[in-house]
C-alpha positions as a Markdown table, in Angstrom:
| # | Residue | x | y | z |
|---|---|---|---|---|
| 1 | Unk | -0.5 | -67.7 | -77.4 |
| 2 | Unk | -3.3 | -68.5 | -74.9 |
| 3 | Unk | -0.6 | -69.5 | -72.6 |
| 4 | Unk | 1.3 | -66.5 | -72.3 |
| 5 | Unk | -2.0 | -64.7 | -71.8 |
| 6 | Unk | -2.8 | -66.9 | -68.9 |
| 7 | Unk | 0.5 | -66.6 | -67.5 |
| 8 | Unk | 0.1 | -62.5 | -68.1 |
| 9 | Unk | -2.8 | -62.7 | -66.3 |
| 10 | Unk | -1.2 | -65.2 | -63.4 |
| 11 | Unk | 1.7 | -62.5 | -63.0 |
| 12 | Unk | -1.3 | -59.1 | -63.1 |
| 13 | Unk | -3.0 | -60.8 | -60.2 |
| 14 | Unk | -0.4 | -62.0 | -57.9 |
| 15 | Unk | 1.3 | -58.3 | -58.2 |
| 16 | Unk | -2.1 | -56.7 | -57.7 |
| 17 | Unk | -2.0 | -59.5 | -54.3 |
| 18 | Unk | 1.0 | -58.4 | -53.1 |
| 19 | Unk | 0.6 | -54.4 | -53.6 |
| 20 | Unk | -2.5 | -55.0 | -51.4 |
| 21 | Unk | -0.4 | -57.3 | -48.6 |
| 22 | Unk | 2.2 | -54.2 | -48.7 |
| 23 | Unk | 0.0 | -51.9 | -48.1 |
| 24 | Unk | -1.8 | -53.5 | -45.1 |
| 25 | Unk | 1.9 | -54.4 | -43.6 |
| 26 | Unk | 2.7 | -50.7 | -44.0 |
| 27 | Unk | -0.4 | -49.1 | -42.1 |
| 28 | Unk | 0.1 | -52.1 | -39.4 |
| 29 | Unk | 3.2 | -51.1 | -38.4 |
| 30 | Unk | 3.4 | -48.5 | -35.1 |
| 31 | Unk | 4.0 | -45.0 | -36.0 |
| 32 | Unk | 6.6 | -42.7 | -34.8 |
| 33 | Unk | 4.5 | -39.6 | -33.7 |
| 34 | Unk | 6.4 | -36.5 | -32.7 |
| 35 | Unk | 5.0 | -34.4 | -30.3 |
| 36 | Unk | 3.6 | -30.7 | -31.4 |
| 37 | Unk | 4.8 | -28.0 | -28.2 |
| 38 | Unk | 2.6 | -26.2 | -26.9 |
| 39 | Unk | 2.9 | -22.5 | -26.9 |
| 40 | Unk | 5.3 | -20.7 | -24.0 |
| 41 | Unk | 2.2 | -19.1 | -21.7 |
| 42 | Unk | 2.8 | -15.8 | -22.0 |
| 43 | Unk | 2.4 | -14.7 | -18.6 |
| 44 | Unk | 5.1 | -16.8 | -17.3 |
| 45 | Unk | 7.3 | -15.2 | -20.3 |
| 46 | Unk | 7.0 | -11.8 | -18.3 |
| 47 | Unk | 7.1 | -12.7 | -15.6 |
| 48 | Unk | 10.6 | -10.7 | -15.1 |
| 49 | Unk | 9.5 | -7.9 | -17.2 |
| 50 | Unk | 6.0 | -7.3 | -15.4 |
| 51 | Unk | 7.3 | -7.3 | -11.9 |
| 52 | Unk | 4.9 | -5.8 | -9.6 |
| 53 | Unk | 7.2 | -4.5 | -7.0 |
| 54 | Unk | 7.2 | -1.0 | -5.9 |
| 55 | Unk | 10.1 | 1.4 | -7.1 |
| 56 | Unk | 13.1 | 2.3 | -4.4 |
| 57 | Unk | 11.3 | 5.4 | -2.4 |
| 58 | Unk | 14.6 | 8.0 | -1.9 |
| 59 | Unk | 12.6 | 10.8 | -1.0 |
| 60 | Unk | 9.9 | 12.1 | 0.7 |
| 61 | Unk | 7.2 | 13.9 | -0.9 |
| 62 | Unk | 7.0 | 17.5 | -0.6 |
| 63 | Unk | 9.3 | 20.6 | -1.3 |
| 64 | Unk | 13.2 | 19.3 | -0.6 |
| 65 | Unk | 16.3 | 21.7 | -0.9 |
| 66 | Unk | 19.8 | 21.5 | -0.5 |
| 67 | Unk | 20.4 | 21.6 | 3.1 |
| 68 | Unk | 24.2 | 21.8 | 2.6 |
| 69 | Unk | 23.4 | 24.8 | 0.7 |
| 70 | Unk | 21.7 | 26.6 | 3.2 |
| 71 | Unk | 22.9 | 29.4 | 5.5 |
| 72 | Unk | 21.8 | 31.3 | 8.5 |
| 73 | Unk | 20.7 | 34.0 | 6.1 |
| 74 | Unk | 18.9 | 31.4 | 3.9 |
| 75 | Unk | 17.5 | 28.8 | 6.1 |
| 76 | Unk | 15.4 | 26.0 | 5.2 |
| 77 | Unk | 11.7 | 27.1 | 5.5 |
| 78 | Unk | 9.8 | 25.9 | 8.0 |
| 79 | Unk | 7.9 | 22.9 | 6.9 |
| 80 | Unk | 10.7 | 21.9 | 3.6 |
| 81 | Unk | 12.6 | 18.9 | 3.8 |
| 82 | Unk | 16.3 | 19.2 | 3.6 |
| 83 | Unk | 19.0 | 16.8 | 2.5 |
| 84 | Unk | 21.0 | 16.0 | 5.3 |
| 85 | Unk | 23.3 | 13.1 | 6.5 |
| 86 | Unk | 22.1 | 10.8 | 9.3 |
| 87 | Unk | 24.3 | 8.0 | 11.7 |
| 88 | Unk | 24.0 | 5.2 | 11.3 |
| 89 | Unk | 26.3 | 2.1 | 12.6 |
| 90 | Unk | 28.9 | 5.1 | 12.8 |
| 91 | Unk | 28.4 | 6.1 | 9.3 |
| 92 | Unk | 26.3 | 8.8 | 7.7 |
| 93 | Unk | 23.5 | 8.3 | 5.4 |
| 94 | Unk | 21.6 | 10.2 | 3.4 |
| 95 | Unk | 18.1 | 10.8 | 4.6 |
| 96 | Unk | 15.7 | 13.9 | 5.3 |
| 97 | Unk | 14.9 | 16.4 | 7.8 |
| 98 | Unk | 12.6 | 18.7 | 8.3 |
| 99 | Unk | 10.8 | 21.2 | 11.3 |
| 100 | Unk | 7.3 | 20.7 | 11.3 |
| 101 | Unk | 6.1 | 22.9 | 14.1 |
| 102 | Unk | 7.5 | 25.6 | 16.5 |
| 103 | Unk | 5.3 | 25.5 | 19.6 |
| 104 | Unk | 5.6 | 28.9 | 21.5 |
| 105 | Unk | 2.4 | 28.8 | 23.9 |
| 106 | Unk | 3.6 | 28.2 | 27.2 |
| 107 | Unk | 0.4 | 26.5 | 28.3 |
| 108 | Unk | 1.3 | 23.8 | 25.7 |
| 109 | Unk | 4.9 | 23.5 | 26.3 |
| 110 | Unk | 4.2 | 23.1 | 30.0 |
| 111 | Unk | 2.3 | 20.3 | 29.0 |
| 112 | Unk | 5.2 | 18.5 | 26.8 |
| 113 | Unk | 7.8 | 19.2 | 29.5 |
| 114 | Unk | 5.7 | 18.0 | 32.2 |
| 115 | Unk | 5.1 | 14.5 | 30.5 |
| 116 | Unk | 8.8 | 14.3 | 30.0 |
| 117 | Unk | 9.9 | 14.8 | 33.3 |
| 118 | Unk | 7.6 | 12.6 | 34.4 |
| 119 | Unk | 9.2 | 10.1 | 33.1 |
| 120 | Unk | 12.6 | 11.2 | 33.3 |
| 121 | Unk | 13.2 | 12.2 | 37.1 |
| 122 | Unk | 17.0 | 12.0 | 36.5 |
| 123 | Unk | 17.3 | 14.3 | 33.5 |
| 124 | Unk | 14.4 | 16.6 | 34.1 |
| 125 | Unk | 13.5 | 20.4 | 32.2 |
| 126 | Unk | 14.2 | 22.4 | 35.0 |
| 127 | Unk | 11.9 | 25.4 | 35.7 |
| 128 | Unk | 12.9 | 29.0 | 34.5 |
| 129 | Unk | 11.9 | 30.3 | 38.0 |
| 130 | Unk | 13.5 | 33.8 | 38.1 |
| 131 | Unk | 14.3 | 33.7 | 34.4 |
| 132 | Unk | 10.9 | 33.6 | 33.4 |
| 133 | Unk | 10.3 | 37.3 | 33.5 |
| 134 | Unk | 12.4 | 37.5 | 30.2 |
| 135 | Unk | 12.6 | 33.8 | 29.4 |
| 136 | Unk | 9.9 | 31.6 | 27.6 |
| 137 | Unk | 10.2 | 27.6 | 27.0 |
| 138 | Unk | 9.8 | 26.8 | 23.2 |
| 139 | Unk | 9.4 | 23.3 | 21.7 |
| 140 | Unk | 10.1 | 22.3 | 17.8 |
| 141 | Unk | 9.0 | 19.7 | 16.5 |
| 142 | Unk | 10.7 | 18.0 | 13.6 |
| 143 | Unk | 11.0 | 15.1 | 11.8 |
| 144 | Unk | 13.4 | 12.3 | 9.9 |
| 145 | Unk | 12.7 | 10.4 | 6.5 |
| 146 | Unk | 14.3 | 7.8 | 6.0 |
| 147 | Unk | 14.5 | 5.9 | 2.4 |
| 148 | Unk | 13.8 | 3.0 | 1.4 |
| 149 | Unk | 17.4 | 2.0 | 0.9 |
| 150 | Unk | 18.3 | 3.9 | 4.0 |
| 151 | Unk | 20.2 | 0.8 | 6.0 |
| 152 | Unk | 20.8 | -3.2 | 5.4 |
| 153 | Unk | 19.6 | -3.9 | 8.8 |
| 154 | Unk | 16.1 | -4.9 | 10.3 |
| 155 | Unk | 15.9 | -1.5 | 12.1 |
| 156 | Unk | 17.7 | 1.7 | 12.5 |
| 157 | Unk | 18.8 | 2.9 | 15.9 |
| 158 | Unk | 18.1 | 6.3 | 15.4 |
| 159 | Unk | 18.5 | 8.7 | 18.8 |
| 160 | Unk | 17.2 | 12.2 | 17.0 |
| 161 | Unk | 18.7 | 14.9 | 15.6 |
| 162 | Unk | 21.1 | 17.1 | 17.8 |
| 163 | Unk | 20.0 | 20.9 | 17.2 |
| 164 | Unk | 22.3 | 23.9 | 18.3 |
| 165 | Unk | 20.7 | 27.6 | 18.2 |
| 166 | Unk | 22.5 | 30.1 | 16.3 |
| 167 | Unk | 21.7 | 33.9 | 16.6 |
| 168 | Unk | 21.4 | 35.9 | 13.6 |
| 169 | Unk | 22.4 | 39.2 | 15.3 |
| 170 | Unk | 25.9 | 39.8 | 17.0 |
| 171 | Unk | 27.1 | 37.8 | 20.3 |
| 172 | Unk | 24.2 | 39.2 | 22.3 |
| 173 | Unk | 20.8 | 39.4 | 21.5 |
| 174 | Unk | 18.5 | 42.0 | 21.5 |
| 175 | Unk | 15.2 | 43.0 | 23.3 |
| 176 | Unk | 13.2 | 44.9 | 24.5 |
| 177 | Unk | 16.2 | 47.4 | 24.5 |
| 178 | Unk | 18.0 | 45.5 | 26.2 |
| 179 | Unk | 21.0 | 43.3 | 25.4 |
| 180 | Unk | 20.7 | 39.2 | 26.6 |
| 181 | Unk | 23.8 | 36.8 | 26.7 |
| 182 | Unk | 23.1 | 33.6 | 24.6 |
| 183 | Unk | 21.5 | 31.2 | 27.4 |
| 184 | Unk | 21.0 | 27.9 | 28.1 |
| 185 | Unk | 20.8 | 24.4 | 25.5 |
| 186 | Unk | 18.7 | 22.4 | 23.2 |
| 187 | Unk | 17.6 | 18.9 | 25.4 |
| 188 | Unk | 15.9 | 16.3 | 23.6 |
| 189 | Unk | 12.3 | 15.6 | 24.7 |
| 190 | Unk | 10.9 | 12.5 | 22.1 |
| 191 | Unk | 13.1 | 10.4 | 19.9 |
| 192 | Unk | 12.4 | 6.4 | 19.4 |
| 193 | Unk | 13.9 | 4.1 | 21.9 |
| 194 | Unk | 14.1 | 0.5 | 22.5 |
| 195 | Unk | 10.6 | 0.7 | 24.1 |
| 196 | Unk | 8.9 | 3.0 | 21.5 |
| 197 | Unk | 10.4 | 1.1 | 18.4 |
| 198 | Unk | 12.9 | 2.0 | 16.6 |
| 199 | Unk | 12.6 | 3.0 | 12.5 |
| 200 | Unk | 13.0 | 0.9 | 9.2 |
| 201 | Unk | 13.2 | 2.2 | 6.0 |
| 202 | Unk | 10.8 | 4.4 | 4.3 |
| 203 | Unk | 9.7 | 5.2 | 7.7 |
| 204 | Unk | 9.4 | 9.3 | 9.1 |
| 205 | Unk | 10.1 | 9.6 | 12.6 |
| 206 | Unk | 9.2 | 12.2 | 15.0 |
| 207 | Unk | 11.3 | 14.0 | 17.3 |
| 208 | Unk | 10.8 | 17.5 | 20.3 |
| 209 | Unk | 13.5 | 19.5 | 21.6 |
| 210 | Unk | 13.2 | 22.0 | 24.0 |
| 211 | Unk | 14.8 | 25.0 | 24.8 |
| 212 | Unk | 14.7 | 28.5 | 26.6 |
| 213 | Unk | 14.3 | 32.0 | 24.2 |
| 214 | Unk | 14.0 | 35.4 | 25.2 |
| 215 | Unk | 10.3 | 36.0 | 24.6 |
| 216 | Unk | 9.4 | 36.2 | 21.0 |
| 217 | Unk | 12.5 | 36.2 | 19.9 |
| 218 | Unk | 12.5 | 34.7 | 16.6 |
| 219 | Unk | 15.5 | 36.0 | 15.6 |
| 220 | Unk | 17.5 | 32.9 | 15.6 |
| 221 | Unk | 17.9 | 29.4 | 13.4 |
| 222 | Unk | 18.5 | 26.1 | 14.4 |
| 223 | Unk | 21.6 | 24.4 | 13.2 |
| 224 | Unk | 22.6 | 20.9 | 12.2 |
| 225 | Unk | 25.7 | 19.3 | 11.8 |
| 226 | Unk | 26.8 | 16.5 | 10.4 |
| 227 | Unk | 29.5 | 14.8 | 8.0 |
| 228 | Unk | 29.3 | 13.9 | 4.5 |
| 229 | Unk | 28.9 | 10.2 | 3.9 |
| 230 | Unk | 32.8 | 10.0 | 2.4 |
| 231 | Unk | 33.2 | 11.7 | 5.9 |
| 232 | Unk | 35.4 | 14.1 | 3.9 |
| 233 | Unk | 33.8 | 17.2 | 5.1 |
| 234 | Unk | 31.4 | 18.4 | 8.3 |
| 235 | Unk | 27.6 | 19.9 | 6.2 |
| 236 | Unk | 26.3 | 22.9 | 8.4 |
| 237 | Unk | 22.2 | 22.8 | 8.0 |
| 238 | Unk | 20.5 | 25.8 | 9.0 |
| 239 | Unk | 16.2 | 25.5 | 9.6 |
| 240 | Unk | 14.2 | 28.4 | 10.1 |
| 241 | Unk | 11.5 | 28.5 | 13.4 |
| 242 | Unk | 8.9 | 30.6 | 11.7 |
């Protein structure tokens, strides 16, 4: 009997050794540790969704109408942007227009046409010599906005708007009771050039005709024309000069 309970006791203690060996073998042994990832920052999840680039500009800001709407009865008012079709590479593009000023005081148009011939001997502004006891010089002003996603190239070679005058009363006009035939052209003054600079988009560019009127006559619009930009139809734009 005492040797069984000395042989219990012989197998309690070597089991009791060999749980503790386990154990140490166990916690000896390298551990397989899987890495905990970190949290997607935030900011770079937006990034797409909080782009900071500016919108597409298509317009200018200000009053715009219709310009292929308009008429010589219902101009464009002096000072409103119109919709109208510009050239570019041969093609028209949809862009703005507007006349800005209507210079009438001969002391200041003298000025404009003096500058320009100046500097073009060849193509000068002729004087209105005999015609100026019924004739006065006037100058308009207008200008060109171009949006933002006007053109695909670095610049736009843009030579100004070509302006035609069209009377609102019959063939002749009107004045001073007596009856004047429909005289002389619209000649381009300013545009940009190769040694101004020429436009981008979401520029405005400034432009100056000149052209003779019987004295203040303002009895008259100036007209636009251009083609749609399927070049299916020709768009008649009519401004107003006061």
């Amino acid at each position: 009997m005492k040797k069984i309970l000395v042989l219990l006791l012989v197998l309690l203690i070597a089991g009791m050794l060999l749980s503790g060996c386990s154990s140490e073998a166990t916690s000896d042994q390298p551990q397989t540790v899987t890495p905990i990832e970190e949290p997607a920052d935030s900011d770079s999840q937006n990034t797409d969704a909080s782009d900071d680039s500016e919108p597409v500009k298509s317009a200018p800001d200000g009053d715009i109408v219709d310009g292929a709407l308009t008429t010589k009865e219902e101009p464009v008012p002096l000072g409103t942007w119109a919709s109208v079709t510009v050239s570019e590479g041969g093609w028209p593009k949809s862009a703005y227009a507007r006349i800005s000023s209507v210079i009438t005081d001969q002391t200041e148009v003298q000025i404009l046409i003096d500058e320009y011939n100046n500097n073009n001997s060849s193509d000068e502004i002729p004087a209105l010599e005999e015609h100026a006891e019924f004739l006065d010089y006037v100058v308009v002003e207008y200008e060109v906005y171009f949006p933002d996603d006007f053109s695909d190239s670095d610049y736009i070679t843009f030579y100004g708007l070509v302006f035609s005058r069209e009377n609102n009363q019959d063939f002749w006009i009107a004045s001073d009771g007596s009856n004047y035939y429909w005289m002389g052209s619209v000649s381009t003054i300013d545009t940009p050039s190769e040694e101004t600079g020429y436009p981008e988009n979401g520029d405005t560019v400034k432009g100056k005709v000149v052209y003779p009127m019987i004295k203040d006559n303002t009895d008259y619009t100036l007209h636009y024309e251009e083609r749609t930009e399927d070049l299916s139809a020709e768009i008649d734009i009519y401004f107003a000069v006061e």
